[in-house]
C-alpha positions as CSV (number, residue, x, y, z in Angstrom):
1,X,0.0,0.0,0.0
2,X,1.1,3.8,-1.1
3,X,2.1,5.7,2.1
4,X,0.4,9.1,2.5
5,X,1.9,11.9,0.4
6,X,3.8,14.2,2.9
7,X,4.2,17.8,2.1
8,X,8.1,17.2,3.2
9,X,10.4,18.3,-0.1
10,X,12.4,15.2,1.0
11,X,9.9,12.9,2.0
12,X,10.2,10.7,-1.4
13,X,13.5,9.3,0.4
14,X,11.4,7.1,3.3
15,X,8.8,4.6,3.4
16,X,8.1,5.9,6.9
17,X,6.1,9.5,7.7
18,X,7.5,11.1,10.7
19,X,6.3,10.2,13.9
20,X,3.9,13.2,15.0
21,X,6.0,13.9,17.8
22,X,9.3,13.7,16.1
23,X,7.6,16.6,13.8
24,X,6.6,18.9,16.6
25,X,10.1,18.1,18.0
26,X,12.2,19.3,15.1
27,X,10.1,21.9,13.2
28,X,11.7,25.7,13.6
29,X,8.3,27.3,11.8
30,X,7.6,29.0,15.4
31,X,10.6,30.5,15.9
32,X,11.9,31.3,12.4
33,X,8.9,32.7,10.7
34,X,10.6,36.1,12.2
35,X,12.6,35.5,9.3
36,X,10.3,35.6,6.5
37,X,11.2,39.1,5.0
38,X,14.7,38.3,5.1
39,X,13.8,35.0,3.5
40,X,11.9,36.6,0.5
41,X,14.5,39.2,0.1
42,X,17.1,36.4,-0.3
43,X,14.9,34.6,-2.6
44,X,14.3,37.1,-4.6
45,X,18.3,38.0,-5.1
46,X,18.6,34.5,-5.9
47,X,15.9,34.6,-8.6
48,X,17.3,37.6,-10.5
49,X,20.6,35.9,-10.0
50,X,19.2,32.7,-11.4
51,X,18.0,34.4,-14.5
52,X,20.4,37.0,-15.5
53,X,22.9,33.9,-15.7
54,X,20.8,31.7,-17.7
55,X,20.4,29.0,-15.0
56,X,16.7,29.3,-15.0
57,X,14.3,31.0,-17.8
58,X,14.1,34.6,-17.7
59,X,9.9,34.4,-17.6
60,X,10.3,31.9,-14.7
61,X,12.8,34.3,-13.1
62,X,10.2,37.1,-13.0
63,X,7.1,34.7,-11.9
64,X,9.4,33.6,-9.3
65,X,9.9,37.5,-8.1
66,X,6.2,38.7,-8.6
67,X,5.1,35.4,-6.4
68,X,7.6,36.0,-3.5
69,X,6.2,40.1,-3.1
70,X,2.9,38.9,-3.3
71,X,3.4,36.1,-0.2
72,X,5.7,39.0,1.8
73,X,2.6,41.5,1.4
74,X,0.1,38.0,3.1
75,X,2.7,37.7,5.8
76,X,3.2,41.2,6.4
77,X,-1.0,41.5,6.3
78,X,-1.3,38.5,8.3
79,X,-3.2,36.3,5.6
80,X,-0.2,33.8,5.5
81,X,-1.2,30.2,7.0
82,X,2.0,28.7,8.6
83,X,2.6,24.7,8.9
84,X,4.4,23.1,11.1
85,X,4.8,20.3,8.7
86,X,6.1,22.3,6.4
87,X,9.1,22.5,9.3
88,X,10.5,25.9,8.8
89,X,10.1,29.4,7.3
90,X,11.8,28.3,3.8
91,X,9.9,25.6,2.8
92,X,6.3,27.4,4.1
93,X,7.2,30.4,1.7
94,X,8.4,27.9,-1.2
95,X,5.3,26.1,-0.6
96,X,3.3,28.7,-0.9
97,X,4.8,30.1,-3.8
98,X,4.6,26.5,-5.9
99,X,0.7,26.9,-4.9
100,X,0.6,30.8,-6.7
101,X,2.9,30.0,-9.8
102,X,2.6,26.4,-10.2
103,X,5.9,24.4,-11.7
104,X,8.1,27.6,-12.1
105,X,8.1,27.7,-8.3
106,X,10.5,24.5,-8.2
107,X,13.3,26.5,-10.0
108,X,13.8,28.5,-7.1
109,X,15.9,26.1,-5.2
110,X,18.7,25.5,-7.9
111,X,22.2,26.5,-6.9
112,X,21.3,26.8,-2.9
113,X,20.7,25.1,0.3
114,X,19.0,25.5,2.8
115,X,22.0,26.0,5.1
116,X,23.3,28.7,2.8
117,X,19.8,30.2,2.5
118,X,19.1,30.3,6.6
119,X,23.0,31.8,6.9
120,X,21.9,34.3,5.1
121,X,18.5,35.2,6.7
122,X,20.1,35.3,9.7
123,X,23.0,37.7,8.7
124,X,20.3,40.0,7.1
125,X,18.7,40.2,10.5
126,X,21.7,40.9,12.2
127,X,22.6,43.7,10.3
128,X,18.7,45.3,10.6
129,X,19.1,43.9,14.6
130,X,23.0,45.6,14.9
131,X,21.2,48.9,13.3
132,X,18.3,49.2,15.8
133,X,20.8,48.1,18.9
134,X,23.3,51.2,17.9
135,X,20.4,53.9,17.9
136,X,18.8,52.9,21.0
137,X,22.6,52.8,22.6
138,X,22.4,56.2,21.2
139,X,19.3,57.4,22.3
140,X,20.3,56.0,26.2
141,X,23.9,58.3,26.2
142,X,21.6,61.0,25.0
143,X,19.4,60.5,28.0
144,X,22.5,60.7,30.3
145,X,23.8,63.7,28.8
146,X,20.5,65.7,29.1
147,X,20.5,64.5,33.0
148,X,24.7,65.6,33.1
149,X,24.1,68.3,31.9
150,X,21.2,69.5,34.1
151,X,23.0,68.6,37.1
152,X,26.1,69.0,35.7
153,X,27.6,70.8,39.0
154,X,25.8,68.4,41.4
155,X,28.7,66.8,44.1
156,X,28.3,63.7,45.1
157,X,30.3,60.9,47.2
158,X,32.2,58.2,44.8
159,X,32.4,55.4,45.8
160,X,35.0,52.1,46.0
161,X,33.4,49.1,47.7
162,X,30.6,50.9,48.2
163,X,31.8,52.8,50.9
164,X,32.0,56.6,50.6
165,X,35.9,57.8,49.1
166,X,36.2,60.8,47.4
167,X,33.9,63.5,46.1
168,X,33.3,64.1,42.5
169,X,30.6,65.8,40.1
170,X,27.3,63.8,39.6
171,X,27.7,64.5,35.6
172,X,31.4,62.9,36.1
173,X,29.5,59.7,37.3
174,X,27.1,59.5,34.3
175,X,29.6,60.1,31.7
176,X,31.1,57.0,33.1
177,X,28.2,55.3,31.9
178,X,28.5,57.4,28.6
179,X,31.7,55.8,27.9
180,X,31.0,52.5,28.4
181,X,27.7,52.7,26.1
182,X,29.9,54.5,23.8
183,X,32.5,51.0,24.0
184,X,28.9,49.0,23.4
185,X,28.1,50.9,20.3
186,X,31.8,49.9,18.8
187,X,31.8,46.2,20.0
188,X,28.1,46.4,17.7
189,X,29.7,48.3,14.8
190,X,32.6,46.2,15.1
191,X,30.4,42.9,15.0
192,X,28.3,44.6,11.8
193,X,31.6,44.5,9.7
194,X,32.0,40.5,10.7
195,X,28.2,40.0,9.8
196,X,28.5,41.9,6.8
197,X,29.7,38.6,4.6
198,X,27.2,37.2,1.9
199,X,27.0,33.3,2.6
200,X,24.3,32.3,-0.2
201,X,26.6,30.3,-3.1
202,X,27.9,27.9,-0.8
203,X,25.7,25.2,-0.7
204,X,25.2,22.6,1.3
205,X,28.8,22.9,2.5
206,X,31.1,22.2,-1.2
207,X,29.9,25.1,-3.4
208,X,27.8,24.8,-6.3
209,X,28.1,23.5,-9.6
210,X,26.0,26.0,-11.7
211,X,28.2,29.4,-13.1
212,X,26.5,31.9,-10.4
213,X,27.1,35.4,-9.5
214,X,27.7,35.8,-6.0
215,X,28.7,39.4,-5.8
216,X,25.4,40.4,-7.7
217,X,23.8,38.8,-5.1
218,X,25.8,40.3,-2.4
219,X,25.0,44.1,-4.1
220,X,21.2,42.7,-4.4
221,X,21.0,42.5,-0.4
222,X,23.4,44.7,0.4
223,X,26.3,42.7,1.9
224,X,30.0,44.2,1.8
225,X,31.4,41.2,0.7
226,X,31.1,37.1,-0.2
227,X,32.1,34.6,2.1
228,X,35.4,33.1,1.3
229,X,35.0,29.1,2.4
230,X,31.7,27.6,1.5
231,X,32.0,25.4,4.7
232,X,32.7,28.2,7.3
233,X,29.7,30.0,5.5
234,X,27.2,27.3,6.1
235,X,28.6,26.2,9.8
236,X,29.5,29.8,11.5
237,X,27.3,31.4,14.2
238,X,30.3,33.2,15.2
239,X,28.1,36.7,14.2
240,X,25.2,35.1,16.8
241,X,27.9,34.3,19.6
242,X,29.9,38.1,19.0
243,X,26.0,39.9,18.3
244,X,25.0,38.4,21.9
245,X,28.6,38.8,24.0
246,X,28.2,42.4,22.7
247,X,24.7,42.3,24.5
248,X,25.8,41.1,27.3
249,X,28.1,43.2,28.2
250,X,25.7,45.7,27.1
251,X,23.5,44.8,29.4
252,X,26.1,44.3,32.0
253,X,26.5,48.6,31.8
254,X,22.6,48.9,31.8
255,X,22.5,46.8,34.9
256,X,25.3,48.7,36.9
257,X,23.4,51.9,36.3
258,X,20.2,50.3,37.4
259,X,21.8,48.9,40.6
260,X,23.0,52.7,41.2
261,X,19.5,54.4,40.2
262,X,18.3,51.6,42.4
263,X,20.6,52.2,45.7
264,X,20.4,56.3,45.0
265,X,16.8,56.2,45.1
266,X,16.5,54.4,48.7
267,X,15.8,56.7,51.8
268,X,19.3,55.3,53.0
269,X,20.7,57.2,50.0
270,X,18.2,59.5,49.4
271,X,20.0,61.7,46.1
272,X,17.4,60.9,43.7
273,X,13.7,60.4,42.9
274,X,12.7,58.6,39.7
275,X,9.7,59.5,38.1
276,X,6.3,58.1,39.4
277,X,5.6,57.3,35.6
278,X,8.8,54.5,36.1
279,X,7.9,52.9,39.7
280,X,5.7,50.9,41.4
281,X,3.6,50.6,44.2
282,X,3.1,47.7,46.9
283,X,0.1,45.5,47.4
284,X,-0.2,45.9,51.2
285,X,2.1,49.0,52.0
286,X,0.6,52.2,50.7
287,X,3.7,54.5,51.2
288,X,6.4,52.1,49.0
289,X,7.8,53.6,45.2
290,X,9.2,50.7,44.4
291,X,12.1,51.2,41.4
292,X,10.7,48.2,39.3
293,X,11.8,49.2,35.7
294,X,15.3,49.3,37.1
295,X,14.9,46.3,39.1
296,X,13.4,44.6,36.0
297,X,16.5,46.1,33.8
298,X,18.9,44.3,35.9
299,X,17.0,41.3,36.6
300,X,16.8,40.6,32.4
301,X,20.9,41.1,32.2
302,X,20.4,37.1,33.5
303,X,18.3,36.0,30.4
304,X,20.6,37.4,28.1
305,X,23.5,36.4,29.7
306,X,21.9,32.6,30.0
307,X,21.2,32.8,25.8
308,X,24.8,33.5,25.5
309,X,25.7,30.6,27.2
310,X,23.2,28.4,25.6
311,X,24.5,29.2,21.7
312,X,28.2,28.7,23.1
313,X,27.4,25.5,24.1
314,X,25.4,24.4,20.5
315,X,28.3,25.0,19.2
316,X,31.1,23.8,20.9
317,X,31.0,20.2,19.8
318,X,29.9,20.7,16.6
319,X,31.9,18.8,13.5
320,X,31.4,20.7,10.1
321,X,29.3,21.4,8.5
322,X,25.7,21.5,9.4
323,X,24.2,19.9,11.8
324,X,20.1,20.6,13.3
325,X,22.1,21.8,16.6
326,X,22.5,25.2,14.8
327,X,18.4,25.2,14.5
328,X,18.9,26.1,18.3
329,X,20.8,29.5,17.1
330,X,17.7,31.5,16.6
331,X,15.6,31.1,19.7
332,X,18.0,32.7,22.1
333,X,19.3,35.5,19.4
334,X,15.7,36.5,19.0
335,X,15.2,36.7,23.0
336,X,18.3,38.9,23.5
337,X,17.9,41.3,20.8
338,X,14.3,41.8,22.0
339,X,15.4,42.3,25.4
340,X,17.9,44.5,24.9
341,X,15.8,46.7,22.5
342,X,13.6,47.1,25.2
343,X,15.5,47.4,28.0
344,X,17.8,50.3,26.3
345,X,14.1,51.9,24.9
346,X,12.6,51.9,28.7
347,X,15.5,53.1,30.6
348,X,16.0,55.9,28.2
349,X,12.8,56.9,28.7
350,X,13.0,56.4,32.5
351,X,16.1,58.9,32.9
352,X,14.5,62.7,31.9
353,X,12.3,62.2,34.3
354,X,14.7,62.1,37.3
355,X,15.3,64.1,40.1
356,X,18.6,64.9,41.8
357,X,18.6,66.1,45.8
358,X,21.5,68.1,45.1
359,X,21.7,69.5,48.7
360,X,21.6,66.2,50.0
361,X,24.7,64.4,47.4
362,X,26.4,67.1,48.1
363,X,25.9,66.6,51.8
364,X,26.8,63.2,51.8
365,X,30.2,63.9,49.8
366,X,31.0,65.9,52.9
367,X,30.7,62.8,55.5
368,X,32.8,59.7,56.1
369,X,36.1,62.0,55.9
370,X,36.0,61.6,52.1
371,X,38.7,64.5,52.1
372,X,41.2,62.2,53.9
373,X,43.0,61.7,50.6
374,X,43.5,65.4,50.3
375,X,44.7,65.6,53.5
376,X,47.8,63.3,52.5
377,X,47.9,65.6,49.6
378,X,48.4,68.9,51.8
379,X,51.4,66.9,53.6
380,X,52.7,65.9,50.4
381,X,52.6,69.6,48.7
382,X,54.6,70.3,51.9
383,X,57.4,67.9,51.2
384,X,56.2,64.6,53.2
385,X,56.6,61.7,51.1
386,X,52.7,60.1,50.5
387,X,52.9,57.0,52.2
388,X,54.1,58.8,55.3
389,X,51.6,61.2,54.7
390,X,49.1,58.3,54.3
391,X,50.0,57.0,57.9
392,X,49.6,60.4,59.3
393,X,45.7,61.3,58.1
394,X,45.5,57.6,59.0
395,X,45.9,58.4,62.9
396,X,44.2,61.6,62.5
397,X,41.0,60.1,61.1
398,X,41.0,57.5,64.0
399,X,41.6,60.2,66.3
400,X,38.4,61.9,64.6
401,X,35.8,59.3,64.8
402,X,36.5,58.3,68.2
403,X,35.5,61.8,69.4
404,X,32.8,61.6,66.6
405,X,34.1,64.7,64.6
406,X,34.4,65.3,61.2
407,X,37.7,66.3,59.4
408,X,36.4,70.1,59.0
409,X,35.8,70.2,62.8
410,X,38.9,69.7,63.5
411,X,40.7,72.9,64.6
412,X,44.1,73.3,63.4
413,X,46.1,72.6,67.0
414,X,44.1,69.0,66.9
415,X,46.2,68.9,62.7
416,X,49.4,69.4,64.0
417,X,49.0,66.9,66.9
418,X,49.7,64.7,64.3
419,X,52.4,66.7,62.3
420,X,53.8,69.8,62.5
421,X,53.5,70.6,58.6
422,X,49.9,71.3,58.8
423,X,48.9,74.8,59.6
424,X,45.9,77.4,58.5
425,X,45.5,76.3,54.8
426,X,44.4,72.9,56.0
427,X,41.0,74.6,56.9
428,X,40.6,75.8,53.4
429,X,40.1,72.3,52.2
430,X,36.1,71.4,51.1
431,X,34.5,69.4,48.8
432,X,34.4,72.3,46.2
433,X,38.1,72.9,45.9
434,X,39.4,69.3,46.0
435,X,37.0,68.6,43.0
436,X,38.3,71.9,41.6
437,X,42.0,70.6,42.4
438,X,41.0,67.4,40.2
439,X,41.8,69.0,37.2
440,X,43.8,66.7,34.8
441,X,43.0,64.6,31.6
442,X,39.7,62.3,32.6
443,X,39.3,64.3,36.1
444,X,36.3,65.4,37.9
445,X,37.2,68.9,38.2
446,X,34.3,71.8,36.4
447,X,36.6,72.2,33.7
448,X,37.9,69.0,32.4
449,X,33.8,67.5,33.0
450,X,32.6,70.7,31.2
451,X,34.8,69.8,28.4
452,X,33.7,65.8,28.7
453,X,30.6,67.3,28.0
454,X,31.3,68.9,25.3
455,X,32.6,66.3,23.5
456,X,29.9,63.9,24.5
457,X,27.6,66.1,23.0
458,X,29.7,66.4,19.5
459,X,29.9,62.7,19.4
460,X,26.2,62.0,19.4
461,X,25.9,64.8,16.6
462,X,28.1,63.0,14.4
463,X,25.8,60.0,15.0
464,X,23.3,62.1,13.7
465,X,21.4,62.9,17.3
């Protein structure tokens, strides 16, 4: 007895269908259907290719290309009827189009794979994926600069193991964040010029026998370049490993400067409110702001980290060239560049509305003798070598916080208990002028984080913001 007809393009090789649950098992459809535009578009490039070099008829070339809009304006619409036993994204759209133009449909296949096909898809989402990522990395350093430069001569206490050190400018603190955003936007561009490598032509894994032009195909779709080693084309997810490091560490900054919005809004800290639009309340306590979109920033910095992992491990066992492993590439990608996208969109939007207790940062850069290091200095200036000088503001800040004073309430007889080199100018020392003293390449002094901003500012113009 005939078996059953399956709708499988490789089915005529088996007496057996596939087991129902084997089916549900390996089919991609759900997860790579994101792909479809970026499947047509290939297609598409393939077809012109196809025809201008003879391989396939010129008419069927052009039927091909009229059929594959026509199925991107159903998806696009939402008329397009998926099937899971159809397995993935390129054989729904193929089937599709055989059921529009009828035997001309089957030319579309010759010269490809799909491994080189779904390489391809995938780098053409990268590159749309990189694009989006580097403007909403934008759009976050520009939310930091506008909240700089509002507060850009707010002092605050800095910090080193979260215990109060030295005093610096509230802008100097957010630039930090600036630059390591700015790192995040290279690490994407940087992965863009990677991803930027046509791997359609290759095949299966060998090549192809049929005289094609790969660099029209590459100008088609816009790719800088063809891949060199049909193998490497078909088996490298190097572009998905480097695209989601890059959002890792991405979202490694994001979470560092949720963990601080988180801490400076507490009543412990107290030096900023975040807007009521970007917190929540409590289901029993009616007084709580709770800071959930930051929470929530630095709680998704896990998922994305965890995806990373996940497509490491795919691959690190994997002989060349394809294997259905890499099927387990998209899943993950899809998840990160999503979170991400959102994560840089909301916290963006979150940072405007934020509001900086000056009086109170500056209050607390005063406390927990964060001048102590200036203190040394003053001996220094006055020819003690620093790490005697250390030992000295040493003893005197013991001698301080036993009698519960603070470095400016010391008179200048208690100083020179502890070394005769100190005298009036001592007294002069605040948190204003040891910023002001700061004033060197990268420093926290008015001058050198006026001139950060500056070129903060330029540097997103050039962007085009």
């Amino acid at each position: 007895m005939a078996k059953k007809k399956s709708a499988k393009v490789w089915a005529a090789r088996f007496a057996k269908a596939t087991d129902p649950q084997a089916e549900a098992f390996t089919a991609s459809i759900d997860v790579d259907r994101r792909l479809a535009r970026y499947d047509i578009a290939g297609s598409i490039a393939h077809a012109r290719m196809l025809a201008k070099q003879g391989i396939i008829p010129q008419e069927d070339g052009e039927a091909i290309v009229r059929g594959l809009e026509e199925i991107g304006e159903e998806i696009e619409a939402g008329r397009f009827e998926f099937s899971r036993e159809l397995e993935d994204i390129h054989m729904n759209i193929e089937a599709r189009l055989r059921q529009k133009i009828g035997p001309a449909a089957d030319r579309l296949h010759t010269a490809r794979s799909r491994n080189d096909q779904v390489a391809t898809d995938l780098r053409l989402y990268l590159k749309d994926a990189i694009t989006g990522v580097v403007a909403s990395l934008r759009r976050l350093q520009g939310a930091l600069l506008d909240l700089s430069e509002a507060n850009r001569w707010v002092i605050m206490p800095g910090y080193t193991h979260l215990q109060r050190a030295q005093p610096l400018l509230f802008a100097h603190h957010l630039l930090a964040y600036f630059e390591m955003f700015d790192r995040d936007v290279g690490r994407f561009q940087d992965c863009l010029r990677r991803v930027d490598v046509l791997p359609l032509g290759a095949g299966a894994l060998a090549g192809v026998s049929y005289r094609i032009d790969r660099r029209f195909v590459a100008r088609e779709l816009g790719f800088g370049r063809v891949s060199d080693n049909s193998l490497d084309a078909v088996s490298d997810r190097d572009c998905v490993v480097e695209f989601q490091a890059a959002a890792a560490l991405t979202m490694m900054h994001v979470s560092r400067l949720a963990e601080e919005l988180v801490l400076w809004s507490t009543a412990e800290f107290g030096f900023i409110q975040i807007d009521e639009a970007f917190v929540g309340g409590s289901s029993i306590m009616p007084q709580k702001r709770n800071p959930d979109v930051a929470e929530l920033a630095r709680a998704k910095t896990g998922r994305v980290y965890g995806n990373l992992m996940s497509i490491l491990t795919v691959l690190k066992g994997l002989p060349l060239a394809y294997c259905l492993d890499l099927q387990e590439d998209k899943a993950g990608l899809f998840d990160s560049a999503d979170t991400l996208l959102v994560t840089l969109a909301v916290v963006a939007a979150m940072l405007p509305g934020i509001r900086v207790d000056a009086e109170r940062s500056q209050a607390a850069a005063s406390e927990s003798y964060t001048l102590a290091t200036d203190v040394a200095d003053y001996l220094v200036r006055q020819g003690l070598p620093f790490r005697e000088a250390h030992g000295v503001v040493g003893q005197l800040v013991r001698y301080a916080d036993e009698r519960g004073k603070g470095l400016s309430e010391l008179s200048v007889e208690e100083y020179r208990r502890f070394s005769p080199l100190f005298d009036e100018g001592v007294l002069k020392l605040d948190v204003r002028s040891v910023i002001e003293a700061r004033d060197v390449p990268g420093g926290t002094s008015p001058r050198r984080v006026a001139a950060a901003l500056k070129r903060a500012r330029r540097r997103l113009e050039s962007a085009g913001l």
